[in-house]
C-alpha positions as a Markdown table, in Angstrom:
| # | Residue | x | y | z |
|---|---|---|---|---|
| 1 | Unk | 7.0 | 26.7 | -52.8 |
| 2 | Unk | 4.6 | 29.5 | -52.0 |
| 3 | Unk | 4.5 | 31.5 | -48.7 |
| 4 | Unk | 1.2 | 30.2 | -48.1 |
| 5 | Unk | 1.9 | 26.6 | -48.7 |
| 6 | Unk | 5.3 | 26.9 | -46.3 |
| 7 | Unk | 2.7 | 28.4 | -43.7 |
| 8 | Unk | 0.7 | 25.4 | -43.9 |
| 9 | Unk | 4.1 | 23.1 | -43.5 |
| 10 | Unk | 4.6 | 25.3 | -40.4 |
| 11 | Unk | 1.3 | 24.5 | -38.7 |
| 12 | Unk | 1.2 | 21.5 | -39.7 |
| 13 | Unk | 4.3 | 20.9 | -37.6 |
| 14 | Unk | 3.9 | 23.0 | -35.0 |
| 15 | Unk | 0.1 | 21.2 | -34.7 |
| 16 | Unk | 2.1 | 17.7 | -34.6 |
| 17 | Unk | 4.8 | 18.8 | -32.2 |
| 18 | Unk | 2.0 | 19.6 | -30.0 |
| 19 | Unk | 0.0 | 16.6 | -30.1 |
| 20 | Unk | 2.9 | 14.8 | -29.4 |
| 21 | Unk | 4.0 | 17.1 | -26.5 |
| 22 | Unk | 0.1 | 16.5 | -25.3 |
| 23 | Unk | 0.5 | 12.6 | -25.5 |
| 24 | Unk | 4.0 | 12.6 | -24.3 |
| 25 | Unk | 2.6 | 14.3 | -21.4 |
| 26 | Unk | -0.7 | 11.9 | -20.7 |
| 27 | Unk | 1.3 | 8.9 | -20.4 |
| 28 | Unk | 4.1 | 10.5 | -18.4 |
| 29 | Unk | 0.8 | 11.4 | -16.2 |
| 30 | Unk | -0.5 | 7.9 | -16.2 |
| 31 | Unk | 2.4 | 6.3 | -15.6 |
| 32 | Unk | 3.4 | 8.4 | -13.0 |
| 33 | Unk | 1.9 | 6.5 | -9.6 |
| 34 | Unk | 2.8 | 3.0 | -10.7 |
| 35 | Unk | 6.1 | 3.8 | -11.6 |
| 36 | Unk | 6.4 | 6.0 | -8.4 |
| 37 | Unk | 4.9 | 3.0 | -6.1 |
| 38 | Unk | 7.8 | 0.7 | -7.7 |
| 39 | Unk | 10.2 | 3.1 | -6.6 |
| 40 | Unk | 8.9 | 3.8 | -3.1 |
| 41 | Unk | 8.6 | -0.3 | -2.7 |
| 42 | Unk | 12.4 | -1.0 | -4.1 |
| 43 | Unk | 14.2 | 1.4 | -1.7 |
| 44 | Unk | 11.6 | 1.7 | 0.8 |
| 45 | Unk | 10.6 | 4.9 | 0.5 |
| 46 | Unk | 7.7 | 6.2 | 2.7 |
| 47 | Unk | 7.1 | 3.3 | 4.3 |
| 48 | Unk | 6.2 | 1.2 | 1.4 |
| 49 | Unk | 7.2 | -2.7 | 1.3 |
| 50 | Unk | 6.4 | -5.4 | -0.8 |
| 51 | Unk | 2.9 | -6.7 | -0.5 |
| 52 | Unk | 3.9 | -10.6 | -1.1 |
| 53 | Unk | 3.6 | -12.7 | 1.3 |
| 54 | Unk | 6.9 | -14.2 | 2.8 |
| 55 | Unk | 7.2 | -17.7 | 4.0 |
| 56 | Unk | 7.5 | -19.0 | 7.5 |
| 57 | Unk | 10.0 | -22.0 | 6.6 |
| 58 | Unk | 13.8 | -21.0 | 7.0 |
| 59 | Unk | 13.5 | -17.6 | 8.1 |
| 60 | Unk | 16.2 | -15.7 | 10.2 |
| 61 | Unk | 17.1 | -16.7 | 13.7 |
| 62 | Unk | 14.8 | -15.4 | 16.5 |
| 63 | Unk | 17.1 | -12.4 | 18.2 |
| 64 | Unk | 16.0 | -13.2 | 21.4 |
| 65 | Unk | 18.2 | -10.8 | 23.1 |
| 66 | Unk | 16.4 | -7.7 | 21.6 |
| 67 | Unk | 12.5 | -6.7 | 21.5 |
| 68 | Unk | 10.8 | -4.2 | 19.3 |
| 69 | Unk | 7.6 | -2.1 | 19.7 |
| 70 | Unk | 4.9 | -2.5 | 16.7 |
| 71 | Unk | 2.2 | 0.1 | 16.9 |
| 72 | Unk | -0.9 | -0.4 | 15.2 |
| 73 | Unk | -2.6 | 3.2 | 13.8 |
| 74 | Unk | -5.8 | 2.7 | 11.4 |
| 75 | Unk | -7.9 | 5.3 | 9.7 |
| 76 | Unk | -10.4 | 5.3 | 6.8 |
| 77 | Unk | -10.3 | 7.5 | 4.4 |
| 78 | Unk | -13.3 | 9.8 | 2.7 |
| 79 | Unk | -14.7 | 10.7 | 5.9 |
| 80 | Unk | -16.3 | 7.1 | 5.9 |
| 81 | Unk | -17.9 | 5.9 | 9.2 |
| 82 | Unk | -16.9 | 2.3 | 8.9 |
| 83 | Unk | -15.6 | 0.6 | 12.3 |
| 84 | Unk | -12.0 | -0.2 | 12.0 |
| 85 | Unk | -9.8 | -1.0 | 14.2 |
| 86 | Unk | -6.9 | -3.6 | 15.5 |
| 87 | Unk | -7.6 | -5.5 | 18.1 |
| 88 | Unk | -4.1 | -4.7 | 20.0 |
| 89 | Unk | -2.5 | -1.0 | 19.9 |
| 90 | Unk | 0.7 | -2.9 | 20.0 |
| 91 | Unk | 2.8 | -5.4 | 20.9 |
| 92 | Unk | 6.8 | -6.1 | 21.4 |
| 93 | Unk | 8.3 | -8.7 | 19.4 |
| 94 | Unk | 11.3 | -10.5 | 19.4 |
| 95 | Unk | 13.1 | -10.0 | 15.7 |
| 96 | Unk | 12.9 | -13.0 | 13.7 |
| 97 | Unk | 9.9 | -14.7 | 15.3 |
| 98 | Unk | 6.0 | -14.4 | 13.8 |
| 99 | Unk | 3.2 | -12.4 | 15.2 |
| 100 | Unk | -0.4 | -12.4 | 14.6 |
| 101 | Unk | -2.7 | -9.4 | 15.0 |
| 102 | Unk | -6.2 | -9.5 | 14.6 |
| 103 | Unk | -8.1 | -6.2 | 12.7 |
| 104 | Unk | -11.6 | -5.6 | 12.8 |
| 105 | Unk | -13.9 | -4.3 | 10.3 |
| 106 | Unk | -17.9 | -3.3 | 9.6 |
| 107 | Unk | -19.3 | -1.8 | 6.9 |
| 108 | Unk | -22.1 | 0.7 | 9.3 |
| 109 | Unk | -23.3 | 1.8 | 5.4 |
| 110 | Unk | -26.7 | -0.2 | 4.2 |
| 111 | Unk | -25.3 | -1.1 | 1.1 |
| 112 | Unk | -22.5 | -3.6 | 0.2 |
| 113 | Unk | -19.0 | -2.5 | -0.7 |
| 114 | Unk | -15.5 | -3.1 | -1.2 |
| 115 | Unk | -12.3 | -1.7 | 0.4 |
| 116 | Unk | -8.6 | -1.8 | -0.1 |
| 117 | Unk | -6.3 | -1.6 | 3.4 |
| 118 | Unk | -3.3 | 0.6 | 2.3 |
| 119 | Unk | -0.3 | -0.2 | 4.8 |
| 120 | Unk | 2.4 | 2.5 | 5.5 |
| 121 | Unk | 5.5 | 1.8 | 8.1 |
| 122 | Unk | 7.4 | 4.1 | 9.9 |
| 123 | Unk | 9.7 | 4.6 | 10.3 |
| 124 | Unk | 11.1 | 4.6 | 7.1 |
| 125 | Unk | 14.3 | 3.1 | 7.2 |
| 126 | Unk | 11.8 | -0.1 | 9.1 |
| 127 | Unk | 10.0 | -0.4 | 5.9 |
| 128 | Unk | 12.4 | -3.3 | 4.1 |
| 129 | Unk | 12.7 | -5.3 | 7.8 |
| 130 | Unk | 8.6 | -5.7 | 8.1 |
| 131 | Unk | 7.6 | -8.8 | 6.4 |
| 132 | Unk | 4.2 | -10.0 | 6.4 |
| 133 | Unk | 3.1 | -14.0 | 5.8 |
| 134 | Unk | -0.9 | -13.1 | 6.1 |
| 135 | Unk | -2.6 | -9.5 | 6.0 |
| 136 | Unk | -5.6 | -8.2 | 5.2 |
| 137 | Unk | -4.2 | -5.4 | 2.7 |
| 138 | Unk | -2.8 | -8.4 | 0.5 |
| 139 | Unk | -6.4 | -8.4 | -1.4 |
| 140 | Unk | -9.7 | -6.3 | -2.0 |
| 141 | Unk | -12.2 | -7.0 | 1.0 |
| 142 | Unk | -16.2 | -7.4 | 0.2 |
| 143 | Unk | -18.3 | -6.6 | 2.7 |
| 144 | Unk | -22.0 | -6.9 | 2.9 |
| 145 | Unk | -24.2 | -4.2 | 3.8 |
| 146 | Unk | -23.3 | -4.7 | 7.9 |
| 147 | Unk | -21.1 | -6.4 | 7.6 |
| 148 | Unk | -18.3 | -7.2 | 10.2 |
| 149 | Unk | -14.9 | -9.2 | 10.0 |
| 150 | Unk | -11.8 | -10.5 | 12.0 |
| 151 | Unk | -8.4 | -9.7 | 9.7 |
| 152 | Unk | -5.2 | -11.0 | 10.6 |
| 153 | Unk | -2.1 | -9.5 | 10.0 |
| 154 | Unk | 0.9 | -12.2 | 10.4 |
| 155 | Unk | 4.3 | -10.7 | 10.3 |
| 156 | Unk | 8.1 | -10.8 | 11.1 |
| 157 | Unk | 10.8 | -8.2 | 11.9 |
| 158 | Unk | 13.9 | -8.5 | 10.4 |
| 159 | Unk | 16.8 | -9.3 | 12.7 |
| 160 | Unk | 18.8 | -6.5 | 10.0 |
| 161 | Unk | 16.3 | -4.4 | 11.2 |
| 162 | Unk | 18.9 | -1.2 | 12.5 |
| 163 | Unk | 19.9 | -1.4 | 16.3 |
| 164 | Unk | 18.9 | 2.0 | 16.9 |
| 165 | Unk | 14.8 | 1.1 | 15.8 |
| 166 | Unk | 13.0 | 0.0 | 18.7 |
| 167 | Unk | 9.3 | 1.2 | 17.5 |
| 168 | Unk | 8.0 | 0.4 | 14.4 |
| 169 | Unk | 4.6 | 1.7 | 13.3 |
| 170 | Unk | 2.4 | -0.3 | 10.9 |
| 171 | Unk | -0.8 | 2.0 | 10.0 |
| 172 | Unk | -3.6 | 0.7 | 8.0 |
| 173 | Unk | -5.6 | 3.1 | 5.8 |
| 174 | Unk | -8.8 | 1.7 | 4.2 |
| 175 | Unk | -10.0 | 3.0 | 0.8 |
| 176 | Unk | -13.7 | 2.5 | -0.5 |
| 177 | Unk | -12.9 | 1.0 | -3.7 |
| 178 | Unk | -16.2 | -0.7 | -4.7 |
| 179 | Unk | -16.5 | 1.4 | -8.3 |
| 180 | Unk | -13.2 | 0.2 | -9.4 |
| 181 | Unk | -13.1 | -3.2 | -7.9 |
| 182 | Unk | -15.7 | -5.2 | -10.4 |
| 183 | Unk | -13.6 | -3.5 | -13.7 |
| 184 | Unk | -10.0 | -4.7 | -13.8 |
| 185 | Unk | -7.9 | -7.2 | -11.5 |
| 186 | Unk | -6.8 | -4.4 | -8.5 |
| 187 | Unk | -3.6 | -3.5 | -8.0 |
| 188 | Unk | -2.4 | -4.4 | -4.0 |
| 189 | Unk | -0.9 | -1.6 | -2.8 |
| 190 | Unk | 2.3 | -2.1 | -1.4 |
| 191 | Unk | 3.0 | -3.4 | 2.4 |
């Protein structure tokens, strides 16, 4: 084999090796969030928790002996000038038993559009004990140019929940998600 012909070999493979270090490197990149997300959801990790609902029928024993703060925070994000907001700041709950709080929402923009309500819970280690039945975050919400809406938010703490947790913050941020929304099924964040 000639010099030139081995040269070619060599590019060749060094051209291959590359591509493959390229694509190796675009999925690792795309799979990168979801797999993260998975992650932060199975242990808990920056306050991310499942996003399926839980049922209400043969849930843990009301702790009636102990009460725990919930804080509400919301923000939207992209400097958008919706109204959001929920209607209580907080409330004290007994572990074990539900609680319903009401969100509101309008679209001020004059055109129609969709958002995604991202939760986060802090702090951290209260992640795994927040369990929601209902919430507002669970799907993509429509709104009409104007548009306002009541959203509940139906949960349960834990009884596991540590002894030394007595505030829990639940914070809402909502996304504006309308270019995504019509072209694949959305993926709910984690809550």
């Amino acid at each position: 084999m000639s010099a030139t012909e081995q040269g070619r070999k060599s590019v060749r493979r060094t051209a291959l090796i590359m591509v493959a270090v390229v694509a190796g490197m675009f999925g690792f990149g795309y799979a990168t969030v979801p797999l993260y997300n998975a992650l932060c959801t199975f242990i808990g990790l920056n306050g991310k928790v499942s996003t399926e609902a839980v049922s209400e029928s043969g849930g843990a024993a009301v702790d009636k002996t102990r009460l725990v703060k919930v804080q509400f925070v919301t923000t939207v994000n992209g400097g958008r000038n919706w109204e959001f907001r929920s209607e209580q700041a907080q409330v004290e709950v007994h572990p074990g038993e539900f609680s319903t709080v009401m969100f509101h929402a309008r679209n001020t923009e004059d055109h129609d559009v969709v958002a995604q309500a991202v939760p986060n819970v802090a702090p951290t280690t209260a992640a795994r004990h927040l369990r929601k039945s209902e919430c507002f975050c669970f799907n993509n919400q429509p709104f009409k140019a104007g548009e306002e809406k009541e959203m509940p938010v139906r949960f349960v703490i834990d009884p596991e929940l540590p002894p030394e947790v007595d505030t829990v913050t639940l914070s809402y941020t909502f996304f504006d998600v309308t270019q995504t929304a019509g072209k694949s099924a959305p993926a709910s964040p984690n809550s």
